[in-house]
C-alpha positions in Angstrom: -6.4 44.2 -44.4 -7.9 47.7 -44.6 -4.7 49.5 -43.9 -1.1 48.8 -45.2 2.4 50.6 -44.3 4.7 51.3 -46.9 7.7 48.8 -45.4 4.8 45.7 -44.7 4.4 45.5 -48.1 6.8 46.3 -50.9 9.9 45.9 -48.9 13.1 45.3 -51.0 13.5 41.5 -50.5 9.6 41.2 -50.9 9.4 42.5 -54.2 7.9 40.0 -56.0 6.7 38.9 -59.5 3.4 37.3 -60.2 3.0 34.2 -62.9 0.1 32.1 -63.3 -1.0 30.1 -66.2 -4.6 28.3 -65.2 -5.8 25.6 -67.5 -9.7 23.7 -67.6 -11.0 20.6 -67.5 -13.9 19.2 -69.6 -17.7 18.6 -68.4 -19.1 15.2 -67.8 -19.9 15.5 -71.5 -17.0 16.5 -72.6 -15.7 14.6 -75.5 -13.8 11.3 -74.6 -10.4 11.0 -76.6 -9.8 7.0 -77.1 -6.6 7.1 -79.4 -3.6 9.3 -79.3 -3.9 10.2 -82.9 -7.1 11.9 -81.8 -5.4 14.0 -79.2 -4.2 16.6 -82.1 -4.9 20.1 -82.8 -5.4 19.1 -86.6 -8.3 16.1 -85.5 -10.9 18.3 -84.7 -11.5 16.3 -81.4 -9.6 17.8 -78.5 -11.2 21.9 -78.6 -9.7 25.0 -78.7 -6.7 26.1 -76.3 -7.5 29.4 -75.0 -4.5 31.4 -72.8 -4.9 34.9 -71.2 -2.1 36.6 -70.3 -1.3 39.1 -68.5 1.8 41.1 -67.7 2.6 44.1 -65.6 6.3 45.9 -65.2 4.9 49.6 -64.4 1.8 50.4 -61.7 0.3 53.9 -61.5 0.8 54.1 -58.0 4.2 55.6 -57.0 4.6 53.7 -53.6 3.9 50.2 -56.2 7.5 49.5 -57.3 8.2 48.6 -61.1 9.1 44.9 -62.1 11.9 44.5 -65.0 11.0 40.8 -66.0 7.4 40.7 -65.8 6.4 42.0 -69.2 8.8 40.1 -71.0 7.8 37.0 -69.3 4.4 37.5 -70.8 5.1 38.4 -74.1 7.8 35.1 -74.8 5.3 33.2 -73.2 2.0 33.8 -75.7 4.6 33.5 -78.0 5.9 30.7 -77.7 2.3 28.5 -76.6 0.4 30.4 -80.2 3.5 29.2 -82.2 4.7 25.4 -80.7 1.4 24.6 -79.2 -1.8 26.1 -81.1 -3.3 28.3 -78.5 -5.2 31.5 -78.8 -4.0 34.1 -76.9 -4.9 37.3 -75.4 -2.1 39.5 -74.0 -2.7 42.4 -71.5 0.2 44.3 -70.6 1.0 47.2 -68.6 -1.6 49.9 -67.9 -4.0 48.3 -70.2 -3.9 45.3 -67.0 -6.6 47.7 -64.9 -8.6 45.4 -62.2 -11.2 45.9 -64.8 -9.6 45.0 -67.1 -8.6 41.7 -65.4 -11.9 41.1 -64.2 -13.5 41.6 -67.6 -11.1 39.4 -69.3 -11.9 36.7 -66.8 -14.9 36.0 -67.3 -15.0 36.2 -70.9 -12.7 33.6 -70.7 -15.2 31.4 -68.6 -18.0 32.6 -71.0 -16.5 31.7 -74.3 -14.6 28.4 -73.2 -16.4 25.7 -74.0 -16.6 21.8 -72.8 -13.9 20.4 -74.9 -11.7 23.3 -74.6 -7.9 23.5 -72.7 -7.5 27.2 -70.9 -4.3 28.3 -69.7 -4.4 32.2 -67.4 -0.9 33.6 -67.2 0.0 36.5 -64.9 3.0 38.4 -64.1 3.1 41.4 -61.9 3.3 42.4 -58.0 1.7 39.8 -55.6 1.0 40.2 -52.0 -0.8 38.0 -49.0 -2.9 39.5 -46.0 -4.1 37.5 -43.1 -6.7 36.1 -44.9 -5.7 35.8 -48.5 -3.5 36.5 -51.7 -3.9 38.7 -54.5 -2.8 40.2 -57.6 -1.9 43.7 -57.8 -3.2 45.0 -61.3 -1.8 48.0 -62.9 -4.4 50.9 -61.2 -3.8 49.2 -57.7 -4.7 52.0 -55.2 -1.7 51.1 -52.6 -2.9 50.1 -49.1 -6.4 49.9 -50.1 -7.6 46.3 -50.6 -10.9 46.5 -52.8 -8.2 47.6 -55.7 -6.6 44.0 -55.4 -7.4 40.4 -57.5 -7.9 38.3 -54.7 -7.2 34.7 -55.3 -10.8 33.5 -53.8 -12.0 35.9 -56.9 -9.7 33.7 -59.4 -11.0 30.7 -57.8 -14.6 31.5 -58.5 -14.1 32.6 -62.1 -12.6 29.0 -62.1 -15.2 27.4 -60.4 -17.7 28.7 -62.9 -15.9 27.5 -66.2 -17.0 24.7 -68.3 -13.7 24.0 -70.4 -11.8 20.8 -69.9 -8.6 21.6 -68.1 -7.3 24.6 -65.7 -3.6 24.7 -64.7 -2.3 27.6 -62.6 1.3 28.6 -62.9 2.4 31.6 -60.4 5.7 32.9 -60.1 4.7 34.4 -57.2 4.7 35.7 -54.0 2.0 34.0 -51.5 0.4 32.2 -54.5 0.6 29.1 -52.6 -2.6 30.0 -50.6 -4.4 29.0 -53.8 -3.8 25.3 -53.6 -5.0 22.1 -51.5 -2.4 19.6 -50.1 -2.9 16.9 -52.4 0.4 16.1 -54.3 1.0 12.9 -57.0 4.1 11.2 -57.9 5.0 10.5 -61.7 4.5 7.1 -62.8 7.4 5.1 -63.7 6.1 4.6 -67.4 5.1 7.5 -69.7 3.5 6.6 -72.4 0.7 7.3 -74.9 -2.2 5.9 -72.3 -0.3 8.3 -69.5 -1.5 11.2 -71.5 -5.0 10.6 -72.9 -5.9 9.3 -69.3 -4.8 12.4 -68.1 -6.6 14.5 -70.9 -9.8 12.7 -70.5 -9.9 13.6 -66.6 -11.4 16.9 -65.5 -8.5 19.0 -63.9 -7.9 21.9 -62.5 -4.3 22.6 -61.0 -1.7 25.1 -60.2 2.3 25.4 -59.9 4.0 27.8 -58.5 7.1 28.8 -58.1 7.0 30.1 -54.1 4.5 28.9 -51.6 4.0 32.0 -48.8 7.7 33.6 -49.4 8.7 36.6 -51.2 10.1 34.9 -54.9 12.5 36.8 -57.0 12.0 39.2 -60.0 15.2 39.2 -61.7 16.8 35.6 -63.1 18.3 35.0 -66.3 18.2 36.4 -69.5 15.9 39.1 -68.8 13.6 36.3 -67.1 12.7 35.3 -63.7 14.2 32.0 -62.5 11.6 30.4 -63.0 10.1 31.8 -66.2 13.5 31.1 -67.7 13.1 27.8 -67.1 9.6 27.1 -67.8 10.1 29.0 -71.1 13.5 26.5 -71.8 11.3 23.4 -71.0 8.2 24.3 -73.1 10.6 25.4 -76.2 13.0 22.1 -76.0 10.1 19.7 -75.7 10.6 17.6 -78.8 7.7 15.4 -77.4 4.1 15.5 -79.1 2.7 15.6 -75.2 3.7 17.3 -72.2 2.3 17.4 -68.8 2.8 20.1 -66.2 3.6 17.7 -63.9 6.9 16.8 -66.3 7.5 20.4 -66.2 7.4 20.8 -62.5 9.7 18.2 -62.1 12.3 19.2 -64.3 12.3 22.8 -62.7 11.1 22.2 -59.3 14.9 21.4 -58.2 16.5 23.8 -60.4 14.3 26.6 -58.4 14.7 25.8 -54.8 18.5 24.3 -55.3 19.1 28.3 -56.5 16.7 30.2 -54.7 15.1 30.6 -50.9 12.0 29.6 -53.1 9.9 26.1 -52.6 8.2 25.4 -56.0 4.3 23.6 -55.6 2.8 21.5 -58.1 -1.0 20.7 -56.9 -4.7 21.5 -57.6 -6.4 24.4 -56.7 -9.1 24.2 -53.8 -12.5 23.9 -54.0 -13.3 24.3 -58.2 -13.6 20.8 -58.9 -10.7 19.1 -59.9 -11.7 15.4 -61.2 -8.2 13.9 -61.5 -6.8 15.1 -65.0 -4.4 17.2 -65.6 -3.6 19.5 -68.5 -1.9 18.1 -71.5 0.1 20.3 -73.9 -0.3 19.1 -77.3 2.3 20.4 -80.0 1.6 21.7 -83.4 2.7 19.4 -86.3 6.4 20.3 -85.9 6.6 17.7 -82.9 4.5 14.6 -84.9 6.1 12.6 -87.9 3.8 12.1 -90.5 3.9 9.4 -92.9 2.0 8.0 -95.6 1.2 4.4 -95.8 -0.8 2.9 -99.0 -3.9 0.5 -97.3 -4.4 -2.6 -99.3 -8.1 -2.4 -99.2 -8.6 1.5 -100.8 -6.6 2.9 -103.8 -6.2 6.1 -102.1 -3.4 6.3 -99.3 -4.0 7.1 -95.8 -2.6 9.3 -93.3 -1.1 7.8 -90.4 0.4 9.9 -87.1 3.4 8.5 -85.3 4.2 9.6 -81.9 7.5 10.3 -81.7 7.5 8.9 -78.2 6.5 5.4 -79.7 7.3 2.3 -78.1 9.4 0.8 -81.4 12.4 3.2 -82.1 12.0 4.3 -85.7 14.4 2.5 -88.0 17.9 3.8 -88.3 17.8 6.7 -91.1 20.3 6.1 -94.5 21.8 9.3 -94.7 24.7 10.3 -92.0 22.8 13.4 -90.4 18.9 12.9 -91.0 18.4 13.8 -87.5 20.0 16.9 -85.2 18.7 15.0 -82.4 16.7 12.7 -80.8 15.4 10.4 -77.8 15.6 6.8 -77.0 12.9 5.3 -75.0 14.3 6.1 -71.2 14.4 9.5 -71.9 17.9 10.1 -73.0 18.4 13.1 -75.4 21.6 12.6 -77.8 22.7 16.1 -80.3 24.5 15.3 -83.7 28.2 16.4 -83.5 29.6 17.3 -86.4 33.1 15.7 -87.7 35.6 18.5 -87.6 39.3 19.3 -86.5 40.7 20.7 -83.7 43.4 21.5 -81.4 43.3 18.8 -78.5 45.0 19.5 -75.3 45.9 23.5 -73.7 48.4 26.3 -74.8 51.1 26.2 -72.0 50.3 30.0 -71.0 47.1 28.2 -69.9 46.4 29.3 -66.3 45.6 25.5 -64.4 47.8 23.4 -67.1 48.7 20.2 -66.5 52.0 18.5 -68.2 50.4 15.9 -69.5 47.8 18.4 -71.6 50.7 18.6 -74.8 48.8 20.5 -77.4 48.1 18.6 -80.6 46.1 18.7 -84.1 43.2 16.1 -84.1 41.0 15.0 -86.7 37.7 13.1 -86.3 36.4 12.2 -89.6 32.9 11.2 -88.4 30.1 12.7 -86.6 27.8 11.0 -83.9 25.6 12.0 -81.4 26.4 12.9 -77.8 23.9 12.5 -74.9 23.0 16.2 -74.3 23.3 15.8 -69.9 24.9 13.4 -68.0 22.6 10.1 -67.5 20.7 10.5 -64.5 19.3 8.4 -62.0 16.1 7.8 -63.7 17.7 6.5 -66.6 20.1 4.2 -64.5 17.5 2.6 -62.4 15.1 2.0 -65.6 18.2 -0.2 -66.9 19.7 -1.1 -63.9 16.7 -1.6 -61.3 18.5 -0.1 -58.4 20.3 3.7 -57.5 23.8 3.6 -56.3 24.0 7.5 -56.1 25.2 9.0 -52.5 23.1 11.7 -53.4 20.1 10.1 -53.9 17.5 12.5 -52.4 18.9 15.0 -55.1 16.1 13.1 -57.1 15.6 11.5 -60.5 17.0 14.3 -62.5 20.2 14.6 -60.7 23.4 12.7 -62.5 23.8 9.1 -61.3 26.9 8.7 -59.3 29.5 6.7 -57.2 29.7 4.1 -59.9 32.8 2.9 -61.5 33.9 2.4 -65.3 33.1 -1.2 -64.6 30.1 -0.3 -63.8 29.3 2.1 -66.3 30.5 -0.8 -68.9 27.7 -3.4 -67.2 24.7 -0.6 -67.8 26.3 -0.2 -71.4 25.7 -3.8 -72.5 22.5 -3.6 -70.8 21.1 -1.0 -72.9 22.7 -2.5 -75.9 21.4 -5.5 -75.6 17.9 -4.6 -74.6 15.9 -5.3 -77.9 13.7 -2.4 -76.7 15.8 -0.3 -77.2 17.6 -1.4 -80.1 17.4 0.0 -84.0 14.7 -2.6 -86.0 16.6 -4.9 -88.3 20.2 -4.8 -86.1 21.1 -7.3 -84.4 22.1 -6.5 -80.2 26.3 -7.0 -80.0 27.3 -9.8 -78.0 29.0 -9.8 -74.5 32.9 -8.6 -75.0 31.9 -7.2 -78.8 33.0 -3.5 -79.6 29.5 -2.2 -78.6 28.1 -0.7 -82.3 25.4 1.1 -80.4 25.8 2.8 -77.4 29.5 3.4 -75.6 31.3 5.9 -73.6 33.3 9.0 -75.8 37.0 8.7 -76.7 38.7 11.0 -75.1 39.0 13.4 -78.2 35.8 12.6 -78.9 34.6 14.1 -75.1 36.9 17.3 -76.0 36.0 17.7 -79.2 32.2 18.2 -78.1 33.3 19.8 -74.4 35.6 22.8 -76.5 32.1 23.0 -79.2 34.4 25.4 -81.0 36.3 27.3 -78.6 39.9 27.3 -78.0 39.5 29.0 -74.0 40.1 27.0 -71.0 36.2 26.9 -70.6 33.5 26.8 -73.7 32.1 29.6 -71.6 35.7 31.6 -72.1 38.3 32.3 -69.9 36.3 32.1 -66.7 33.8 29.9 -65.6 31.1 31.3 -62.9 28.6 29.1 -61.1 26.1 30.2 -63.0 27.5 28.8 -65.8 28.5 25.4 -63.7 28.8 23.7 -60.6 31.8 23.4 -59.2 33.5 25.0 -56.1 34.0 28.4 -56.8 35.8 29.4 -53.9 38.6 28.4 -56.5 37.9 30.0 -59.5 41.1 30.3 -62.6 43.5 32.8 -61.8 42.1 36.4 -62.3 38.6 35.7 -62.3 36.3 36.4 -59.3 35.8 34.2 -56.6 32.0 32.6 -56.0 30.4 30.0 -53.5 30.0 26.9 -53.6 26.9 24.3 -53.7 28.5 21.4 -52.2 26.4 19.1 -53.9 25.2 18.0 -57.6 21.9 19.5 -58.8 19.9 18.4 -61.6 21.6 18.0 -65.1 21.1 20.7 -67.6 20.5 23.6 -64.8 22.6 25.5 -66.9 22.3 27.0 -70.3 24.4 24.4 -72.9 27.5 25.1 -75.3 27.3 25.7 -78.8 26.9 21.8 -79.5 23.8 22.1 -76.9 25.6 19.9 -74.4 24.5 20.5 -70.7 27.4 20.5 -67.8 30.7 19.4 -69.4 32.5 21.3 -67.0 31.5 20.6 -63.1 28.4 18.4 -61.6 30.1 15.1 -61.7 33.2 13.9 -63.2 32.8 11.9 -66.5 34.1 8.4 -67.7 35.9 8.3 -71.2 36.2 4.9 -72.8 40.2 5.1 -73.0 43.1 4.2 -71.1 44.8 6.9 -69.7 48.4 7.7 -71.5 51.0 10.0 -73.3 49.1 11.9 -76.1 50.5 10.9 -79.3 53.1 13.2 -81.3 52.2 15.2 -83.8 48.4 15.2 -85.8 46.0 12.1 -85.0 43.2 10.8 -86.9 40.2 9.6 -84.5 42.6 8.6 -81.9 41.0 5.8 -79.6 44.0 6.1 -77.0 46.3 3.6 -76.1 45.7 -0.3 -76.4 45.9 -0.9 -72.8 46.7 0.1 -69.2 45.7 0.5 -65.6 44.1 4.1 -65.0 40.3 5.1 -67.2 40.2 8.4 -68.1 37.7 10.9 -66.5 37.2 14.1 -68.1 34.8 17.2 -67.1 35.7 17.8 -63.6 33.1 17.9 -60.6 30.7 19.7 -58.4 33.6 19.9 -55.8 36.8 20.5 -58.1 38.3 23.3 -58.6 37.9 25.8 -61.8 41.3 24.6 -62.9 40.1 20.8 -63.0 36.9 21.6 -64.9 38.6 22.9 -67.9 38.1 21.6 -71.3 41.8 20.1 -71.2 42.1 18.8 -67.8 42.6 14.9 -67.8 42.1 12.7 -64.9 43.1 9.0 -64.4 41.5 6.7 -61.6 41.2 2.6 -61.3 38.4 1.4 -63.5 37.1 -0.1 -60.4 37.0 2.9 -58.1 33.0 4.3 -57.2 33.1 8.2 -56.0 29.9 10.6 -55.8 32.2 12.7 -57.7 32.1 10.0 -60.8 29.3 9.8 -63.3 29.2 9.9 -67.4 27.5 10.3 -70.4 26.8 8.4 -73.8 27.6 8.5 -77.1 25.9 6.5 -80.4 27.9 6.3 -83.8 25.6 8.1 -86.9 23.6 5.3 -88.1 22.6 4.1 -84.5 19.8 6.6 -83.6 16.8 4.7 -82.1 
């Protein structure tokens, strides 16, 4: 394209933010790792990880328009990957991001890289497509004229020409799809230590995106694009010692194109000799348990590394609050919630009350840990073996749904009495026993966690917006502003948490609580369990297609323990004492 008009290509809904992260694969002589101890920055066996990063807001050219979350996007992310995941970076922002610049820093990447190293090439700034092609616009881009751009064919031979281990692409971008072949994989239904090293040991060289050949968006959350937002979020709450980008995709894939005109790609770049692998990030220390264990056969002890992700759950800690959280083995993250007080039920000035919301004191005197998103459908179908969800193509990180309390109750002894899964040294409850491990939250305690401190109709205040939620806002609490509405769940924790770092308390899907539905009790209550029995469950949280008013943190619904809705899901909790 020797020519360009103003309106072809920086056009107000094309203006468009450029983010790419490359990584390397090794040689054929590449180290092989054979144990997952050995795939640690402190073993000596894995190489260096190397990222470049590159971040433009401002461009010399007057007819170039400034980005706003570009720069920012940069900087969090070198950041973040030097501090949680031992790389070496180099950061070029700004008008220090000339084409030479770029091109220099390129290929002293691919010169200094060597056969057992990771790389990872991040860029945000302007990105454009011409009949042949897409590009990067660096800072000094010359508008119009085309030998000023960073074609991708020009990445892909700096790629090419690398002898590091692993290259993964990540470009929130415009047109940065034109990078990629068609090949796609699906994520095996196991991931485990062997998942990761036979990835790692595998040259690779692949890219995600978050567009293929549209316009993306600049602007997002938090001074972040969309999707650097949530690539950022994912990377910093990994509490894994491994991570794939193919684990990343899929948690954000969804959250991206469910919120934007944007398709999300996950595949490997063309023609630069991908073998297979794929890039593996490896935490620093922080995200590995040491212990020391004294070896019969030496009088010195030796170090052994335990992956948190390790097929036996770690026995169940002494102290009440050893851990702030954790994960079980299907993938289910619980928080610690702290015993406290607090005022149960809603003020009756509360816009939305109900008359069965009477406003009382309530005491829980212990904590215990809360599942930190409603259980999805992964989780129910590696219990369960089947998917009863309505929305099913909403995919594995969408709550489960349509299932009743009876049904919820079935999965619960399942899980309990899965030895799998079950603390070393306890033994499973049996069928009909008051499950010790795993159960559905009291009603107080669902409130308790929902309110997180607050005393407004929403933890998120007097409103609640759908960013915040999911839920019809067509019908938003009296004096707040009206919104649209999905119409369907998304993927849990698409939204930032509460102060308790619980995801989607109010909206998504409705949530079982373990009591009967009845009268609140007069006056102050000490860890009330509701009453001893009746006909109607309670469900608390409200859905994706209830009004503001019924996702409030007081709102109380009653339904048949037998009744199934696609507006129906839940979420565990596990007494202190019970982690596994």
């Amino acid at each position: 394209m020797n020519t360009m008009k103003k309106s072809a290509f920086f056009t107000a809904a094309s203006i468009c933010l450029c983010l790419m992260i490359v990584t390397l694969t090794r040689s054929e002589e590449a180290q092989k790792i054979t144990d997952a101890s050995e795939l640690s920055h402190r073993s000596g066996k894995i190489g260096a990880y190397r990222a470049l990063i590159i971040g433009i807001n401002k461009y010399k050219d007057k007819y170039i328009p400034s980005l706003t979350t570009a720069r920012k996007d940069a900087e969090k992310t070198a950041k973040l990957l030097k501090e949680r995941y031992g790389f070496q970076t180099k950061l070029i922002l700004d008008d220090k991001a000339t084409q030479k610049a770029v091109f220099d820093a390129l290929w002293e990447l691919a010169e200094i890289a060597q056969k057992n190293d990771s790389v990872l090439i991040y860029y945000a700034g302007h990105g454009n497509f011409d009949r042949v092609d897409g590009y990067w616009v660096p800072s000094d881009t010359q508008f119009g004229n085309n030998v000023t751009y960073v074609y991708n064919m020009y990445v892909q031979k700096v790629i090419s020409s690398m002898k590091a281990r692993h290259v993964l692409l990540i470009s929130d971008s415009c047109y940065s799809g034109t990078l990629f072949g068609q090949e796609t994989r699906a994520m095996p239904p196991v991931i485990n230590e062997r998942y990761y090293l036979s990835l790692y040991n595998e040259k690779s060289r692949w890219g995600m995106t978050s567009g293929n050949r549209e316009p993306v968006q600049d602007d997002g959350t938090g001074g972040h694009s969309i999707f650097a937002y949530h690539l950022l979020k994912t990377l910093r709450e990994n509490e894994k010692p491994f991570l794939s980008p193919q684990e990343i995709y899929t948690r954000i894939a969804p959250i991206i194109a469910n919120n934007l005109n944007q398709t999300p790609i996950y595949r490997p770049i063309r023609n630069v000799g991908d073998m297979g692998g794929q890039f593996v990030f490896v935490a620093s220390s922080g995200a590995v348990v040491t212990t020391t264990t004294t070896v019969t056969t030496a009088t010195l002890p030796q170090t052994v590394t335990t992956l948190v992700t390790a097929p036996k759950p770690p026995v169940t800690p002494s102290r009440e609050n050893d851990k702030k959280s954790f994960t079980n083995s299907i993938g289910m993250t619980f928080v610690y919630i702290p015993p406290g007080e607090f005022m149960m039920g809603s003020p009756e000035d509360e816009p939305g009350r109900d008359s069965d919301e009477k406003q009382h004191k309530v005491k829980l005197t212990k904590g215990f840990y809360m599942q930190t998103t409603e259980v999805t459908q992964k989780q129910w179908k590696a219990v369960m073996g089947n998917n009863p969800s309505r929305f099913e193509d909403c995919g594995d990180d969408c709550p489960v749904e349509n299932v009743s309390w009876d049904d919820v109750q079935e999965f619960i002894n399942k899980l309990n009495l899965d030895s799998a899964r079950f603390p070393e040294g306890e033994r499973p409850p049996t069928v009909g026993e008051r499950s010790r491990t795993y159960r559905l939250p009291t009603e107080a305690e669902w409130e308790y966690a929902c309110r997180a401190g607050t005393t407004t109709p929403f933890s998120s205040g007097k409103c609640l917006s759908t960013v915040q939620a999911n839920y019809d806002g067509n019908y938003p609490l009296s004096g707040c502003p009206k919104e649209k509405d999905r119409g369907k769940p998304i993927p849990v924790a698409s939204f930032s948490p509460n102060a308790y770092g619980l995801h989607d308390m109010h909206g998504n899907v409705g949530e079982w609580c373990q009591d009967w539905y009845g009268d609140y009790a007069s006056g102050s209550v000490t860890d009330p369990m509701g009453i001893d029995s009746g006909s109607l469950r309670v469900v608390r949280g409200g859905s994706r297609s209830d009004y503001a008013k019924h996702c409030r943190s007081a709102r109380r619904f009653r339904l048949l323990p037998d009744i199934e809705s696609r507006d129906l899901g839940f979420r565990l909790l596990l007494p202190v004492g019970q982690q596994r």
